[in-house]
PAKOL-350307 format. One record per residue (C-alpha): x, y, z. Coordinates in steps of 0.25 Angstrom, whole numbers, padded with zeros to 4 digits, always signed. Each point is the difference from the previous one (the first is absolute). Layout:
// PAKOL-350307
XYZ...
// end
This chain:
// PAKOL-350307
-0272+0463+0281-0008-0002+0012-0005+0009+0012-0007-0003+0013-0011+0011+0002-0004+0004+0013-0010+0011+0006-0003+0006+0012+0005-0004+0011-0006+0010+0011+0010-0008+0010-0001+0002+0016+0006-0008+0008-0011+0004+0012-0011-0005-0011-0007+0014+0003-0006+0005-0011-0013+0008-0001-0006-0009-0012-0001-0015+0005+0002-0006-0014+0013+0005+0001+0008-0011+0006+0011+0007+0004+0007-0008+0010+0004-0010-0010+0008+0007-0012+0013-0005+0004-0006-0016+0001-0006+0003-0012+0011+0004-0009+0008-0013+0008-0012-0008-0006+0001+0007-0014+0016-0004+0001-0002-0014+0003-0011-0002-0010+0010+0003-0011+0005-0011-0009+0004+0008-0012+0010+0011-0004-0004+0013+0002+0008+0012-0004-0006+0012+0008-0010+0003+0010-0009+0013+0001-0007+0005+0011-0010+0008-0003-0001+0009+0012-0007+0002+0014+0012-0008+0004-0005+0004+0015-0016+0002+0005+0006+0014+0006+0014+0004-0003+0001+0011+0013-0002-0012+0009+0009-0002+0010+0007-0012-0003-0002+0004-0015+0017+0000-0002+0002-0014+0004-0013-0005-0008+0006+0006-0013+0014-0009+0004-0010-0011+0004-0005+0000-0015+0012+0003-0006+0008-0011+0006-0010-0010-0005+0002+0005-0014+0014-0002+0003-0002-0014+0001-0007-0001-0013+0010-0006-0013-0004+0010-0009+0009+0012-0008-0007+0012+0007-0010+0002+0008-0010+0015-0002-0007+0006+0011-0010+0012-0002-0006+0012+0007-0014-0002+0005-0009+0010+0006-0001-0008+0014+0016-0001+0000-0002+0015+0003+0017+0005+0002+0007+0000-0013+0013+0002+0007-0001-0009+0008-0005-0010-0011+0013+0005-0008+0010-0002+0012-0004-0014+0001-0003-0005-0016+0010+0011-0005+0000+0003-0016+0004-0013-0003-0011-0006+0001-0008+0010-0011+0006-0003-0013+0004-0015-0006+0007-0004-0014-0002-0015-0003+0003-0004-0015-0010+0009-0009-0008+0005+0011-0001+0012+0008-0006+0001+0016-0003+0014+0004-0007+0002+0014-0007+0012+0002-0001+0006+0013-0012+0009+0001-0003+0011+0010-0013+0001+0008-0007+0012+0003-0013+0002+0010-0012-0011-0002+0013-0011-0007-0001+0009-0013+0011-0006-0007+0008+0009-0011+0014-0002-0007+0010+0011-0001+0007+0006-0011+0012-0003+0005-0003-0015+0001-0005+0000-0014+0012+0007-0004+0008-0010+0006-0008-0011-0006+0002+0004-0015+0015+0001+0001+0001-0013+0007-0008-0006-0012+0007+0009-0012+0014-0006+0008-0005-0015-0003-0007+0003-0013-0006-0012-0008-0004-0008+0014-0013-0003+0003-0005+0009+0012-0007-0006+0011-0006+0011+0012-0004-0002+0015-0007+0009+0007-0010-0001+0011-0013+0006-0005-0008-0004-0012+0003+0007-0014-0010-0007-0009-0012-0004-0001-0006+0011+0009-0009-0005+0014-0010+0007+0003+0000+0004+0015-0002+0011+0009+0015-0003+0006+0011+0003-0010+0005-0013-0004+0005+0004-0015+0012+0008+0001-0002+0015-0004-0001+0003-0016+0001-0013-0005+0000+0003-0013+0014+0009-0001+0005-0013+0007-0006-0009-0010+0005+0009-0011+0014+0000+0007+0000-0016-0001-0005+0000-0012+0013+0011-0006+0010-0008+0008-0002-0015-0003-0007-0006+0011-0008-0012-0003-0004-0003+0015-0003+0006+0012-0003-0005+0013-0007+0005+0012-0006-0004+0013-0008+0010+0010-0014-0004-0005-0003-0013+0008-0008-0007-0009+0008+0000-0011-0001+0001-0015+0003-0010-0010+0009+0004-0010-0005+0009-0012+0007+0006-0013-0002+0013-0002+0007+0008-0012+0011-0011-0001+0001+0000+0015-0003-0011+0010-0006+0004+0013-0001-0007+0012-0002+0003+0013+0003-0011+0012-0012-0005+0010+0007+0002+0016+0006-0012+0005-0004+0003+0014-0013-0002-0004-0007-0012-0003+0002-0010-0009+0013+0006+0002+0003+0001-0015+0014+0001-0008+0005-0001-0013+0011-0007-0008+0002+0008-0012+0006-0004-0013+0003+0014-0006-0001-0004-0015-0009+0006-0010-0011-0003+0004+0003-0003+0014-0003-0012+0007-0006+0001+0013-0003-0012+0011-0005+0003+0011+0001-0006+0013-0005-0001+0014+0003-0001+0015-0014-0003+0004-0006-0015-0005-0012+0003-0011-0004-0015+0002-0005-0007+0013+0010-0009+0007+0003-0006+0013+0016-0001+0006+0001-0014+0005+0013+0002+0006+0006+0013+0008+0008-0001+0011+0001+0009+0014+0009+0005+0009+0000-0013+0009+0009-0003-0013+0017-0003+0003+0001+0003-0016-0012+0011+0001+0007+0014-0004-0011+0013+0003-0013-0009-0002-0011+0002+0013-0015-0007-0001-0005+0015+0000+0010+0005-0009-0003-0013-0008-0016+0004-0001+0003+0014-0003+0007-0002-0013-0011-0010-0004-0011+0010+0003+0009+0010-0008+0004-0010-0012-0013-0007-0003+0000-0013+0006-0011-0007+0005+0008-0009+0009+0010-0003+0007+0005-0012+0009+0011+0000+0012+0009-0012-0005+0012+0001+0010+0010-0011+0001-0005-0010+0010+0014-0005+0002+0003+0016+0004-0011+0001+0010+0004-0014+0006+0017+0003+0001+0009+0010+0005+0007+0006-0014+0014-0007+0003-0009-0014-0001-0010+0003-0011+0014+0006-0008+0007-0015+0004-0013-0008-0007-0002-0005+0012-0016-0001-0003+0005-0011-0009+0004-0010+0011-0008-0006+0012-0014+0006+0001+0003+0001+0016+0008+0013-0002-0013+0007-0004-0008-0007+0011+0012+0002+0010-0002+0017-0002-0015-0002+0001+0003-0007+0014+0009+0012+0005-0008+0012-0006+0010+0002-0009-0008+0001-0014-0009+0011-0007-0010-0006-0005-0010+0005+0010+0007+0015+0000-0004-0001-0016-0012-0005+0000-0003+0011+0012+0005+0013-0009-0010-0006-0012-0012+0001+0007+0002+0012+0008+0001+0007-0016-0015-0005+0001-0001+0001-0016-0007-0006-0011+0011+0004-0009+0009-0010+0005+0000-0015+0002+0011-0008+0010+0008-0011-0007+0013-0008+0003+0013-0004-0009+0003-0011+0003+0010-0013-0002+0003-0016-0001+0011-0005+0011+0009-0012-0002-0013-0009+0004-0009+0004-0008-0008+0010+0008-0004+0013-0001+0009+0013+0010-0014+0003+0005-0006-0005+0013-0014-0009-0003-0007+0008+0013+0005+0013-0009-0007-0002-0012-0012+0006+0004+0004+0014+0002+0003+0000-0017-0008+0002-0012+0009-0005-0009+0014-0009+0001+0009+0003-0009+0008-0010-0004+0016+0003-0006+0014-0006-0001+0012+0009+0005+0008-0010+0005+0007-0016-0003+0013-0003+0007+0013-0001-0007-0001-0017-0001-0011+0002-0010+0008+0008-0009+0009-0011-0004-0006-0002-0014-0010+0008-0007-0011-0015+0000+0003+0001+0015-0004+0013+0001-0014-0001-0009-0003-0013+0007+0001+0008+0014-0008+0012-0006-0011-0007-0003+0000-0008+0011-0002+0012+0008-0009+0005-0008-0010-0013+0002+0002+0003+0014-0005+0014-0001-0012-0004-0006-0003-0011+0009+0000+0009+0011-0010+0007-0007+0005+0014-0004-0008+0009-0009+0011+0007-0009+0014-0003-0004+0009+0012+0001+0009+0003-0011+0002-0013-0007+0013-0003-0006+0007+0011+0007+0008-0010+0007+0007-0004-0010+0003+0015-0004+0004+0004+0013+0010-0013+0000+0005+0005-0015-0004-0014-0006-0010+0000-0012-0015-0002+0001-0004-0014-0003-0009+0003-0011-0002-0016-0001-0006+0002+0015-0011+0010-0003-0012-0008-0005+0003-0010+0011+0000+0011+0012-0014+0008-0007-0007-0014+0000+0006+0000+0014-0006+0012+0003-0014-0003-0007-0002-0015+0008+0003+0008+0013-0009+0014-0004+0013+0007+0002+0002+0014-0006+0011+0003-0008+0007+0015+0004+0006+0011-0009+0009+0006+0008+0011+0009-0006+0008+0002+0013+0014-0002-0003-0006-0009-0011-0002-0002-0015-0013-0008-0003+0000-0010-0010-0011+0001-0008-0001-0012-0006-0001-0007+0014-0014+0008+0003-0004-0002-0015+0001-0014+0004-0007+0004+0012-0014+0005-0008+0002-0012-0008-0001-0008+0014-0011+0007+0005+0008+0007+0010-0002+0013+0008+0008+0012-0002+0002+0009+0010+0008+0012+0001+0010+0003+0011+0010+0011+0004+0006-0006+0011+0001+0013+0004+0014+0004+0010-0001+0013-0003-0011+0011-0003+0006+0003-0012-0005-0013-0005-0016-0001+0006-0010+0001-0009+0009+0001-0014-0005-0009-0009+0006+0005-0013+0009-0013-0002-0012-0010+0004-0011+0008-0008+0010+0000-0012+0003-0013-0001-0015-0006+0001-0002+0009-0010+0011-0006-0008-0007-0014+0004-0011+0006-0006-0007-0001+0012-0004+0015+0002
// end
């Protein structure tokens, strides 16, 4: 079986929190992050405590329901949640996560969460009555492997001046030990500790996730168990050739600030604006009707009558006055062979990206038509000298027709004789990877692409990094 492990959260929606590393504000998005990042089974999650930076806030009740409601949403069997020192009102705690969510049967394993009690300076002991309580849970399901969560550290010992290890440790180990347990996971020490066997036991205790690189596990619980760890924040340079704004129709919560804000957090070098130049030109009912695809004077007609944002987006880019950031444009072919954007326009843009969204219904009267008209617009793009072709193939994806795998070495050795880049975009798309190993055999440019529409999406480059890798390209 499988569990999601998570430390603390310290979440506060105010983003106010007396240690800056904390970085509070976010723990909601990045839970959201963790959820959409998972491509695999999982059985159960467990949150290691410190669920809120300060428990007694005000608005503590409907941060708890904030959290919980995430987990909600997550496919496992059960979800634990533990007491931390910072979550501070254990009533309060139990009202919300109730005793549900401290005990878990799963096959031939056991889940018992502890909840500890803190007394003056975050000096963490265990009651009796919870050991009790403990022993006949485990004596009821006799012969299962125990697993036990708990906020602080049992094993091995940190040496601090603040109480990090629970008090005597040692009848706690010693209790593990009479009872079954094979492993024990705990959060509260930031850091972290790898896991460690001690007396037949595995020990681990969790790094926080709302500090960097905002660490978590997936866990195979096994003998020995199988830890991956994975990250929210990049550990390799990279640069986001394709976000989009809230000058966007199809934009959900992006902003430039907001945009910049996550790549600052998240790791990445840089980012470029690439919002749709047919969106910028037309009102929504128009760009929604494809009407970018017929006469160019529909674009020029806008511009006449003040009725674009171009300048209104060029304008918010350089008021952000960052170095972080670079300005391009998404753009397209019309029926004649040019590009949706303006020539006088080109100027404002660092990049042109260039993408297929759209052909008109007379095209798709045989698959040979189709192609022949693909890659007819495709010449056309890089005649009009764009730097990147967005999502290749998606087209055909989106139109539920099959990739013409015959096409791909024919479009990469269009790309290469027009020093187009190829994009890995995995917005509502599935890469091909033999299409861009085609592309390094070509001698084509890879670059990576969220295509960000919402902030959910900026700066996660799991899936990209993943599949280079795969290429064996990282």
């Amino acid at each position: 079986m499988k569990a999601l492990l998570i430390g603390d959260i310290h979440y506060r929606s105010d983003g106010i929190s007396l240690i800056p590393e904390r970085k509070t504000k976010y723990g909601i998005e990045f839970l959201r992050r963790i959820k959409r990042r998972i491509n695999q089974n999982i059985d159960v999650i467990i949150i290691c405590g410190d669920i809120l930076d300060d428990g007694e806030n005000p608005e503590s009740e409907k941060q708890y329901n904030e959290i919980k409601k995430v987990h909600d949403d997550f496919p496992v069997k059960k979800v634990l949640f533990t007491f931390g020192n910072h979550d501070k009102n254990i009533e309060k705690f139990y009202k919300i996560f109730g005793k549900e969510s401290k005990t878990f049967i799963f096959e031939n394993f056991i889940f018992y969460v502890f909840w500890d009690n803190y007394l003056e300076n975050d000096v963490c002991i265990r009651e009796e009555k919870e050991i009790e309580n403990f022993k006949e849970f485990v004596l009821k399901n006799k012969g299962k492997k125990v697993v036990v969560i708990q906020h602080n550290p049992i094993y091995p010992k940190i040496e601090s001046s603040y109480p990090y290890n629970i008090s005597q440790p040692e009848k706690i180990h010693n209790l593990y030990k009479e009872n079954n347990v094979f492993l024990s996971i705990s959060g509260h020490y930031h850091k972290g500790i790898e896991l460690k066997k001690i007396d037949g036991i595995y020990y681990l205790t969790l790094p926080a996730i709302c500090e960097e690189p905002f660490k978590y596990f997936i866990i195979e619980i096994s003998e020995p168990p199988k830890i991956k760890e994975e990250y929210l924040k990049n550990n390799v340079e990279l640069i986001d050739y394709h976000c989009h704004t809230e000058f966007g129709y199809c934009a959900e919560d992006v902003s430039m600030e907001k945009v910049i804000e996550r790549c600052e957090l998240f790791g990445v070098k840089k980012i470029y604006f690439t919002e749709h130049a047919g969106q910028l030109y037309l009102s929504r009912d128009d760009y929604w009707k494809y009407k970018f695809f017929g006469d160019i004077e529909i674009i020029k007609k806008q511009r006449k009558e003040k009725k674009d944002r171009i300048k209104e987006y060029v304008e918010k880019f350089k008021s952000l006055n960052t170095e972080k950031a670079g300005l391009g444009i998404e753009a397209e072919i019309n029926k004649d062979g040019k590009l949706t954007l303006l020539e006088e326009d080109k100027q404002f843009f660092e990049i042109i990206t260039g993408a297929v969204h759209y052909l008109p219904p007379e095209y798709f009267v045989n698959q040979k038509l189709l192609e022949k008209k693909f890659l007819w617009t495709l010449e056309k793009l890089i005649l009009n000298k764009i730097n990147i072709l967005a999502h290749p193939f998606r087209f055909f994806v989106r139109n539920n027709l099959e990739r013409p795998k015959h096409l791909y070495r024919h479009v990469a050795r269009m790309l290469r004789e027009g020093n187009v880049k190829a994009e890995l975009n995995f917005h509502t798309n599935n890469p091909d990877p033999e299409f861009f190993r085609i592309c390094l055999e070509e001698n084509v440019d890879i670059v990576f692409g969220s295509d960000s529409h919402n902030l959910l999406e900026v700066g996660d480059f799991s899936k990209h990094i993943e599949f280079m890798r795969n290429l064996n390209q990282y």
